[in-house]
C-alpha positions as CSV (number, residue, x, y, z in Angstrom):
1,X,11.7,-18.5,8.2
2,X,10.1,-15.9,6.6
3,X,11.8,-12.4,6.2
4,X,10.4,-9.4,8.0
5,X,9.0,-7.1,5.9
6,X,8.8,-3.3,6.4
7,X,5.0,-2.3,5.5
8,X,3.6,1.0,5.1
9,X,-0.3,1.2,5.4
10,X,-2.8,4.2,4.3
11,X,-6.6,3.9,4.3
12,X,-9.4,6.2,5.8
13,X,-10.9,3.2,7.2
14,X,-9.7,3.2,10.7
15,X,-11.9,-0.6,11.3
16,X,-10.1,-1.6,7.7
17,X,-6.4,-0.6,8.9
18,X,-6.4,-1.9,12.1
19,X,-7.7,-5.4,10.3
20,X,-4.6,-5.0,8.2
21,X,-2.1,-3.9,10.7
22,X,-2.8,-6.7,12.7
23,X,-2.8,-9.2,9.5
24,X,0.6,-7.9,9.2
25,X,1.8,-7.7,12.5
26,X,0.7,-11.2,13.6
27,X,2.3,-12.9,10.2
28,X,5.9,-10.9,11.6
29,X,6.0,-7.7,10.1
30,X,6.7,-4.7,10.8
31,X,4.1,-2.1,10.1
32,X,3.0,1.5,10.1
33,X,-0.6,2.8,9.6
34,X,-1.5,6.1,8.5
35,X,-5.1,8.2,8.2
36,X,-4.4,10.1,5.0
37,X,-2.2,11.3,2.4
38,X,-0.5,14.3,4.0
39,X,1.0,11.7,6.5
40,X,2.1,8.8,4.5
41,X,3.9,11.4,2.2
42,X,5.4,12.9,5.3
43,X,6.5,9.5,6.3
44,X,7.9,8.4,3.5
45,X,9.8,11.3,3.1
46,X,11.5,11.0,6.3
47,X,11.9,7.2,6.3
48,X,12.6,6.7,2.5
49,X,13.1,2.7,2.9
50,X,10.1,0.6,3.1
51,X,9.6,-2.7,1.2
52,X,5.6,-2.3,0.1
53,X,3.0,0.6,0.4
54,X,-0.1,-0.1,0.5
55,X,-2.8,2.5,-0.4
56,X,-6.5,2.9,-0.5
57,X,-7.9,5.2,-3.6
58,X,-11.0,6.7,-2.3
59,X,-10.1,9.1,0.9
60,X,-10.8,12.6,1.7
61,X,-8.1,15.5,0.8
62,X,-5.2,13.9,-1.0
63,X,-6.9,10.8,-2.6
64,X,-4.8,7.9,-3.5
65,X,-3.5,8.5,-6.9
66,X,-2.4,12.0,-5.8
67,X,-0.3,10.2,-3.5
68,X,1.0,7.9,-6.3
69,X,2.1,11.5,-8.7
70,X,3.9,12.6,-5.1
71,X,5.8,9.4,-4.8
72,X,6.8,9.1,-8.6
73,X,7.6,12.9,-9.0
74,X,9.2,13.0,-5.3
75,X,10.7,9.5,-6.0
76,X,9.9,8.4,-2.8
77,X,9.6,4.7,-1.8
78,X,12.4,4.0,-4.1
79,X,12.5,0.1,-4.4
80,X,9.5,-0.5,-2.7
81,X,6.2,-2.3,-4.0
82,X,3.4,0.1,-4.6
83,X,0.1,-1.4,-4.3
84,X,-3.1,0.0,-4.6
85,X,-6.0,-1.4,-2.2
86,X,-9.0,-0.1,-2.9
87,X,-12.9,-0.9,-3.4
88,X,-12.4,1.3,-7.0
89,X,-12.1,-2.0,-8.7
90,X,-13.0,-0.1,-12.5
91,X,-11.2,-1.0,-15.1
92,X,-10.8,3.0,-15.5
93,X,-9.1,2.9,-11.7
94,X,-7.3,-0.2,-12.5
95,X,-5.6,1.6,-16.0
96,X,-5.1,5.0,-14.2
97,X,-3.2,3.4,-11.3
98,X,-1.1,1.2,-13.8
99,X,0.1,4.3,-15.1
100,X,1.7,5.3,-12.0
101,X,3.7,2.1,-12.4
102,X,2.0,0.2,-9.5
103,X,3.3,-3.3,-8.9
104,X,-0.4,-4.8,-7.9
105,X,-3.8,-3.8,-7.2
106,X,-5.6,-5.4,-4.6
107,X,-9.9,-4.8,-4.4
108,X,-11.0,-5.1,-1.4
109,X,-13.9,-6.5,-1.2
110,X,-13.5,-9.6,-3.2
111,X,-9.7,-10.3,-0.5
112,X,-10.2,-11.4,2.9
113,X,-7.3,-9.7,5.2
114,X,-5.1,-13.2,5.2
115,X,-5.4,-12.4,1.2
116,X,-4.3,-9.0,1.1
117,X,-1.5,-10.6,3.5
118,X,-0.5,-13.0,1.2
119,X,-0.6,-11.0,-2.7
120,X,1.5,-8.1,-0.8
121,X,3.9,-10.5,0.2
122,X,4.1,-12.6,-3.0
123,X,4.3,-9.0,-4.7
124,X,7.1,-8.2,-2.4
125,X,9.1,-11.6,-3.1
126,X,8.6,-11.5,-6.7
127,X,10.7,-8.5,-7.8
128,X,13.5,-10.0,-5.1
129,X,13.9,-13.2,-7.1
């Protein structure tokens, strides 16, 4: 039986998120979805354990590795798999988000939804072995 994951979503993508959520939701997770930076902050600071986040780069206002200083310096998410899921698939992106200590980085647009579903969990498992 597989465990049930907490999974925090952010993308500006409504179409995109509610492909994930439902990827998630179907395979027995728990999820929650949000629009921008401002709110997954928000979240996170008010619901401090989650097992993965996963976050887009490109989105308007707070982009995504604005969100990744806020969770390091606020050390939010503590325990929790950051992953970056994002079309930037540049090897510039790639090295800035590793910086931020991300656990994987998912491009979009070469990962089908059941994809994304499967490298988040397998992210997710590895650091619990």
């Amino acid at each position: 039986m597989t465990p049930n994951y907490q999974i925090f979503l952010v993308d500006d993508d409504h179409f995109l998120l509610g492909m994930y959520v439902l990827k998630f939701q179907k395979a027995g997770h728990t999820v929650e979805s949000f629009n921008s930076g401002k709110e997954i902050i928000s979240a996170l600071r008010k619901k401090p354990k989650v097992d993965a986040v996963l976050l887009d780069i490109v989105m308007p206002g707070m982009d995504g590795f604005q969100i990744l200083e806020e969770i390091r310096k606020e050390k939010l998410a503590e325990g929790a798999k950051i992953i970056v899921l994002s079309n930037q698939g540049q090897d510039s992106d790639i090295e800035r988000a590793q910086k931020f200590n991300v656990d994987g980085y998912i491009i979009k647009a070469s990962a089908v939804p059941s994809e994304v579903l499967e490298k988040t969990i397998n992210i997710i498992e590895q650091k619990q072995k």
